[in-house]
N, C-alpha and C positions, 0 to 999 in steps of 0.2 A: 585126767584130761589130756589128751593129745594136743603134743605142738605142732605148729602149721609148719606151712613152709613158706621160707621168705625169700625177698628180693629184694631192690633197689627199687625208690621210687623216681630216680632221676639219674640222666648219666653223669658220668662223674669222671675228670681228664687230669691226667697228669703224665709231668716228660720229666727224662731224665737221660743218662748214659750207661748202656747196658755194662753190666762187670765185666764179663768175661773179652765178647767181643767188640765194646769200646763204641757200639752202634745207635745213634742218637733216637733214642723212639719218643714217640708219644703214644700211650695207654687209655684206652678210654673203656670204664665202665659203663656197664648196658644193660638198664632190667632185662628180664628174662621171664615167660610163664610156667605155669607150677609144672613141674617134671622135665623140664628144662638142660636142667643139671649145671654146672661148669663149661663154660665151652671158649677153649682162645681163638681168635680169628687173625690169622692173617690177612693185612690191605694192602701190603705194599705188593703183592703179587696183580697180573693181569689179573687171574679167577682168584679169588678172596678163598681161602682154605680151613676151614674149621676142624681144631685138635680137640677133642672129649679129652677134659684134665683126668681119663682113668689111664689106670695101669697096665692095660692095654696095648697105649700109644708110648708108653716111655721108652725112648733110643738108647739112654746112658742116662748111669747116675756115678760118673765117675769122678767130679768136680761139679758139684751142682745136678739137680736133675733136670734131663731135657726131654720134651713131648717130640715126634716125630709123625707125620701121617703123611704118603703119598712124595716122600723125600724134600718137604717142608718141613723145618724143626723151629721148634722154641727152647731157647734156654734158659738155666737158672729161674722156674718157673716156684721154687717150694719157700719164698717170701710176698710174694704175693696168694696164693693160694693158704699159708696159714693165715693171713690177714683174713680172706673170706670165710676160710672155716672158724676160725675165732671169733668172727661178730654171727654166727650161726647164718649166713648166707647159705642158700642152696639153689638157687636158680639165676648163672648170673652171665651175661659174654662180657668176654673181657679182648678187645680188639688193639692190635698192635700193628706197628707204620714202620718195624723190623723184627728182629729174628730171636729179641730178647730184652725181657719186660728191666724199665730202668733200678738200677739198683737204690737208688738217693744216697742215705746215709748206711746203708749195710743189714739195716733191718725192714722190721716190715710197717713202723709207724706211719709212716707218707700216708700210707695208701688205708691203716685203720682209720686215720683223722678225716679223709676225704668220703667215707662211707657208712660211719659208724652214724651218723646222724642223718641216711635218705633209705636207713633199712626200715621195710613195711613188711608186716605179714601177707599171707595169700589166704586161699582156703583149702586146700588140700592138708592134709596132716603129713608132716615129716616123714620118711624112710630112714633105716638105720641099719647100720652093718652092725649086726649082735654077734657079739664071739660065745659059744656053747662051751668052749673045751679051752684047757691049757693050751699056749703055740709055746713052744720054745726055740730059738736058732743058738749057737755057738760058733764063733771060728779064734780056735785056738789059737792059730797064726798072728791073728789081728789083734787078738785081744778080745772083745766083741761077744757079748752075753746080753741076747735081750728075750725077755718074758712076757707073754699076753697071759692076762687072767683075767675071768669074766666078770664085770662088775655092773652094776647100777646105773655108774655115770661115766663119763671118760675122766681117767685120772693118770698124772705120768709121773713116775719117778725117775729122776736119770743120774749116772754120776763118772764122771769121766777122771782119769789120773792118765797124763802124760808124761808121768815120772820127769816133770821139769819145774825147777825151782819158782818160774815167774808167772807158772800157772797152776802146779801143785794139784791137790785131790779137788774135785769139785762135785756137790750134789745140789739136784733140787728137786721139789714136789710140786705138782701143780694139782691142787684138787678140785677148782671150780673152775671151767674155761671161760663162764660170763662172768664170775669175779675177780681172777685173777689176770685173763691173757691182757687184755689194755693196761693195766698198770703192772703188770710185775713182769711181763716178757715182749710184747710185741717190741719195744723199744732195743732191744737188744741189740749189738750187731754182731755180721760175721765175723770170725776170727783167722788167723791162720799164722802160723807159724814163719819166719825168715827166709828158714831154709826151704821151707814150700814155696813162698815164692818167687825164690829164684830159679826154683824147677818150672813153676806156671809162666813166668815170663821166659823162659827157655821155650817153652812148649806153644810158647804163642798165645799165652791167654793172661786173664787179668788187662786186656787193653784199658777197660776201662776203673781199672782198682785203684784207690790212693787210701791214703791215712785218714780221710775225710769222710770215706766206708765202709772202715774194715780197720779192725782192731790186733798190731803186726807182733810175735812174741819173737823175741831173741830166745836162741833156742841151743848157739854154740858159742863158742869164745873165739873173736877175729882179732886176727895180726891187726898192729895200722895198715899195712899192704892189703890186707884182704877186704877191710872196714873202707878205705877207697876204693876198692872194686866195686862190692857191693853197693856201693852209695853211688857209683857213676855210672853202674850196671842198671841200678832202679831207681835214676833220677831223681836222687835225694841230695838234701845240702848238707853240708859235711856236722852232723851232731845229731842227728836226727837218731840214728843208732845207739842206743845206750852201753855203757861202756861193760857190762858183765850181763849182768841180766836185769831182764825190763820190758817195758812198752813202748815200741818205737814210738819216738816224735813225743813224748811226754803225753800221751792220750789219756785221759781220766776213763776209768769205768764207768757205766753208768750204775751198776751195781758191784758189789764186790766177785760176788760170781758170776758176770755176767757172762761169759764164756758158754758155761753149759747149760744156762737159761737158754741160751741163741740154739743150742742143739736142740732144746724143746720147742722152739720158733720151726726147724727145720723139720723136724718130726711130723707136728702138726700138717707143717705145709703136704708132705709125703703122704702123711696117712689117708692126705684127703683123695689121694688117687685110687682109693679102695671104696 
């Protein structure tokens, strides 16, 4: 039996502070009819501009992935987008009042909890991107080995080693997307490293990142000289940093791995540009 294609049966609004650019939106969900697709809309412009969430329109995914069309961009758009791909959405506008959907807590739950309950079927039967053949990419440089093989269902195995002690080897599997993404990944958050972000806050971004969305690793060993810099550098109160290695700010995982769960969060959100 073929599955339909679905939608939203009601809009659905939520605000927040975007990560990167610190920009206060409000997001509002918007059914859509079948064949539809994903579509962000920009309101805060005079002409309202509509981005197709494909691959297409992506400008950068060099910190987050950004949609770009007619020199209007949206950032940081692969936490909301696995949200809709994970509760099987396919037809949906999703309209913003700035330049980048809010982060909340770092993951993508906000935005599962406000929709997972006004998804309705249509009648059209689903479309799918079926892979025929092996993909493989490599960059020795980076590190970075990933493998498409064709299968049945969508399935992801991921496992990431930052060769650092307070993150160490991580793996996960996710074999059913409507079994597992709501309780075992969407909740995840992003992660990033120290010494990342004081290159991002150098670079002008993260305006809007705290400890309250995003999960900080200590990643080098600081002088007390340096551990006052870095603490007055990124507006932190003096203990927040842990003294060898650690979780800034004492932050509880929500899982033990949750680190490389949130890269399957971010996956999800990315694949769905294809």
């Amino acid at each position: 039996m073929l599955e339909k294609q679905r939608t939203i049966s009601e809009p659905a609004e939520i605000s927040g502070t975007g990560l990167h650019t610190g920009c206060s939106t409000k997001l509002i969900f918007k059914p859509a009819p079948e064949d539809h697709g994903i579509i962000f809309r920009r309101t805060d412009i005079e002409t309202p501009v509509d981005i197709p969430a494909s691959i297409d329109f992506v400008d950068s995914i060099s910190r987050g992935t950004i949609l770009s069309k007619d020199g209007i961009k949206i950032h940081t758009v692969e936490h909301v987008l696995a949200a809709v791909t994970g509760l099987n959405i396919d037809n949906i506008l999703i309209e913003l009042n700035a330049e980048e959907p809010p982060v909340m807590d770092g993951s993508s739950i906000d935005f599962v909890n406000i929709l997972k309950d006004i998804t309705v079927e249509q009648d059209k039967p689903k479309q799918y991107f079926e892979v025929k053949d092996i993909i493989s990419y490599k960059d020795e440089e980076k590190g970075i080995e990933l493998i498409v093989v064709p299968a049945d269902k969508f399935k992801v195995t991921y496992m990431v080693d930052y060769q650092n002690p307070a993150l160490g080897t991580q793996f996960t599997s996710l074999y059913d997307l409507d079994e597992e993404f709501i309780k075992d990944y969407a909740a995840t958050r992003t992660f990033c490293f120290l010494s990342e972000v004081e290159h991002l806050k150098d670079a002008g971004l993260i305006k809007g990142g705290s400890l309250d969305n995003s999960v900080v690793i200590l990643d080098r060993e600081l002088s007390p000289d340096e551990r006052k810099k870095v603490e007055d550098k990124l507006g932190m109160g003096e203990g927040v940093i842990p003294e060898t290695q650690g979780i800034l700010g004492s932050v509880q995982l929500r899982f033990r791995n949750e680190p490389v769960r949130h890269k399957v969060v971010d996956l999800i959100g990315d694949l769905t540009l294809i």
